[in-house]
C-alpha positions in Angstrom: -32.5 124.1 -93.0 -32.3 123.4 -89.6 -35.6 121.3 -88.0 -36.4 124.1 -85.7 -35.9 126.2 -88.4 -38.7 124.7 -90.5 -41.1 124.6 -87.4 -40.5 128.4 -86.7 -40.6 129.0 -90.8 -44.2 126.7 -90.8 -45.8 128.2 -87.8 -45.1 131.9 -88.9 -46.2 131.2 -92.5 -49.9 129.6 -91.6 -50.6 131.7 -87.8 -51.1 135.6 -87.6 -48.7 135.2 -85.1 -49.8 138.5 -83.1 -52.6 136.5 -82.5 -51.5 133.4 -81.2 -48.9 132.4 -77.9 -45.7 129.9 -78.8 -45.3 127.8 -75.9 -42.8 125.0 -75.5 -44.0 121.4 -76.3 -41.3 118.7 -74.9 -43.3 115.6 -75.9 -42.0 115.8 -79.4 -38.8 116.9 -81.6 -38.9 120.7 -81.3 -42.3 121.3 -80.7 -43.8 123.8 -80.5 -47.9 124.7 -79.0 -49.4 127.3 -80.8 -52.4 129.0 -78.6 -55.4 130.9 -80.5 -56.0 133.5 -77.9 -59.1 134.3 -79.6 -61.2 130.8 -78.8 -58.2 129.0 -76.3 -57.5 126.4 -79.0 -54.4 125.0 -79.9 -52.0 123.0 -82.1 -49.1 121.4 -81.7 -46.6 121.6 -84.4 -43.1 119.4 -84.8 -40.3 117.7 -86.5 -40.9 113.9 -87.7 -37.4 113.0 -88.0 -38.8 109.6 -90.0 -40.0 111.3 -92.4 -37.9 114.3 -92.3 -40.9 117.1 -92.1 -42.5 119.3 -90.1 -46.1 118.1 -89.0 -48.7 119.4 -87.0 -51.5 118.2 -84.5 -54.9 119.7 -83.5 -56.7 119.9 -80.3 -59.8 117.9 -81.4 -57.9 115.2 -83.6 -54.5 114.8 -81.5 -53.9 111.4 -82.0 -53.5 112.5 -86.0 -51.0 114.5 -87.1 -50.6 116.2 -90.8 -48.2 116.5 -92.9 -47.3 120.0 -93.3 -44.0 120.7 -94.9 -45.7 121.4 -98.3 -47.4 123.9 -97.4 -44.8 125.7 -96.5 -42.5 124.7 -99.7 -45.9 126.3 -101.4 -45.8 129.3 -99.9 -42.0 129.9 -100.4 -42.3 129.5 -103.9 -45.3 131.9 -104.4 -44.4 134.9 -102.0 -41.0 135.2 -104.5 
């Protein structure tokens, strides 16, 4: 699967994505913001190409970034 792809696949798996704006993020490989219209909060989600997975950052902690591919591989598996 393409990287931007799995970004897409990741964000509308985990958001309520009526509930959120997708606004480009060019400081990393296809990212992506994702804006909580409810509270104006936001993370940024991405393509690590070192470690080949999709990862995502928060507002509050944005020098860290998680690991999120799993999750997604997860829920795959479980909505079949």
């Amino acid at each position: 699967m393409e990287a931007h792809e799995r970004v897409l696949e990741w964000i509308h798996s985990t958001f309520d994505i009526e509930n959120v704006t997708l606004q480009h993020e060019d400081s990393v490989p296809y990212g992506q913001r994702v804006w909580s219209e409810d509270d104006d909060d936001y993370a940024i989600v991405f393509y690590d190409e070192s470690s080949d997975r999709v990862m995502c950052s928060f507002k509050e902690v944005k020098p860290y970034c998680f690991r999120v591919d799993p999750i997604v591989e997860f829920a795959e598996i479980h909505h079949q």
